[in-house]
C-alpha positions in Angstrom: -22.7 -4.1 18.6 -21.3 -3.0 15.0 -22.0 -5.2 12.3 -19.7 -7.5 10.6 -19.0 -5.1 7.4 -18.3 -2.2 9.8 -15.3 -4.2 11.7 -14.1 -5.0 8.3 -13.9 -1.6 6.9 -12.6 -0.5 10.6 -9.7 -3.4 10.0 -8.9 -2.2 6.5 -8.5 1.1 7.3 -6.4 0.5 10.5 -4.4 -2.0 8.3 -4.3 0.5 5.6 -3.3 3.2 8.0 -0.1 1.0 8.8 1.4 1.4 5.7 4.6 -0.6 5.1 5.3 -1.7 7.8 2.0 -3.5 8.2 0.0 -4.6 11.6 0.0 -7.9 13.6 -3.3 -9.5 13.3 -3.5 -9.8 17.4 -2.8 -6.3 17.6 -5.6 -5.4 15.0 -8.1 -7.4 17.0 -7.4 -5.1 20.1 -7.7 -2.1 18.1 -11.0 -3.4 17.0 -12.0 -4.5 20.6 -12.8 -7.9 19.0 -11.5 -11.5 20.0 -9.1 -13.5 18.5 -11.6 -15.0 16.6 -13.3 -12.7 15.1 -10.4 -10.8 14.3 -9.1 -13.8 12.8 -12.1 -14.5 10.5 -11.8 -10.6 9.8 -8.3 -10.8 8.5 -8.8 -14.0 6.3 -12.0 -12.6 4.7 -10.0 -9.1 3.9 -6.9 -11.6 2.2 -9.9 -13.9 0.5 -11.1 -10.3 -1.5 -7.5 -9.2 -1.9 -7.3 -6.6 0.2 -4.6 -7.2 2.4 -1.8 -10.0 2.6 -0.7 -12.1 5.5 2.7 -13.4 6.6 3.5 -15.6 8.9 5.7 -14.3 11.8 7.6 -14.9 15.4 6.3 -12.5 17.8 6.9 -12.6 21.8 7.4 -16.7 21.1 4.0 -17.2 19.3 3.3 -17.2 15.9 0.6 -15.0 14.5 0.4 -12.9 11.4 1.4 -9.3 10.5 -0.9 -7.9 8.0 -0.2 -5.7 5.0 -2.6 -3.5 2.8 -2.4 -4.5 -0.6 -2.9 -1.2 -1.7 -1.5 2.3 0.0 -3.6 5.4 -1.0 -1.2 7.8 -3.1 0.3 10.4 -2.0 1.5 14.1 -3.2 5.0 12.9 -2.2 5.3 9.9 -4.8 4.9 12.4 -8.0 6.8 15.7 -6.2 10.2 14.7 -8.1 8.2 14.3 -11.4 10.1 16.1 -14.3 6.4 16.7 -15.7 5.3 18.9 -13.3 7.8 21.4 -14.5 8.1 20.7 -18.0 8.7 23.4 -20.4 7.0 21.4 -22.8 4.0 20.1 -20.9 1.8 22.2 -23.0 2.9 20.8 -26.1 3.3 17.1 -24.7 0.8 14.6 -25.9 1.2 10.9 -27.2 0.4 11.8 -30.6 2.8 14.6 -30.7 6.4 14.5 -31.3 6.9 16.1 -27.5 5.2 12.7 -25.4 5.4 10.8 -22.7 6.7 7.7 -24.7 9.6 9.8 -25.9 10.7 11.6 -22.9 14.3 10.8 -22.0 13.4 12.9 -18.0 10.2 11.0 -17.8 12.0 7.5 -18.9 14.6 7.9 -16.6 12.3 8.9 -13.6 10.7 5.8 -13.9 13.6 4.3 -13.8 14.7 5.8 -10.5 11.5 5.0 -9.1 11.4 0.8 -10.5 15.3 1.0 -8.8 14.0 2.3 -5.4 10.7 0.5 -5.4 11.8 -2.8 -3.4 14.0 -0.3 -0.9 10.2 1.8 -0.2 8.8 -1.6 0.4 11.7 -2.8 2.9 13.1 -5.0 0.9 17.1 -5.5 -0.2 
């Protein structure tokens, strides 16, 4: 029988592994071949060490939780578009030049973008 810490780190990972879109926690304890129980337990002591986040939801008539991962590992795709990848100037760039980061109109307005579009990645309107 795994250990307690093992399940966990199974849990997070399979919770991690579902990105935005998150898991249902009745659905994670299948995965795990746990009960209800201890895949409750599980889930509460991953949102206790903020790990994860629950939220209440309607599924199939019953309410149970869908579970999020607090954090998402990066990824190559969320700096592709980066105007400093392909800088002219990314030799010369450094915060105590005049070329920097904090005075980069391409770099400024990347952010931007990405701040705009952030609640859209997440699902939200």
């Amino acid at each position: 029988m795994p250990k307690p810490n093992d399940l966990e780190q199974k849990a997070l990972q399979l919770i991690v592994n579902s990105g935005h879109e998150g898991i249902l926690q009745s659905e994670l304890w299948h995965k795990l071949g746990a009960s209800s129980r201890e895949g409750s337990r599980i889930a509460i002591k991953l949102e206790n060490k903020g790990l994860i986040r629950r939220e209440k939801e309607l599924q199939n008539g019953r309410w149970t939780y869908r579970l999020f991962p607090k954090r998402l590992p990066a990824s190559m795709d969320s700096i592709a578009d980066c105007p400093c990848l392909m800088c002219p100037d990314n030799s010369r760039c450094d915060p105590s030049n005049v070329i920097s980061p904090q005075t980069c109109e391409k770099l400024t307005d990347w952010l931007f973008t990405i701040a705009k579009n952030y609640p859209k990645a997440l699902g939200d309107s």
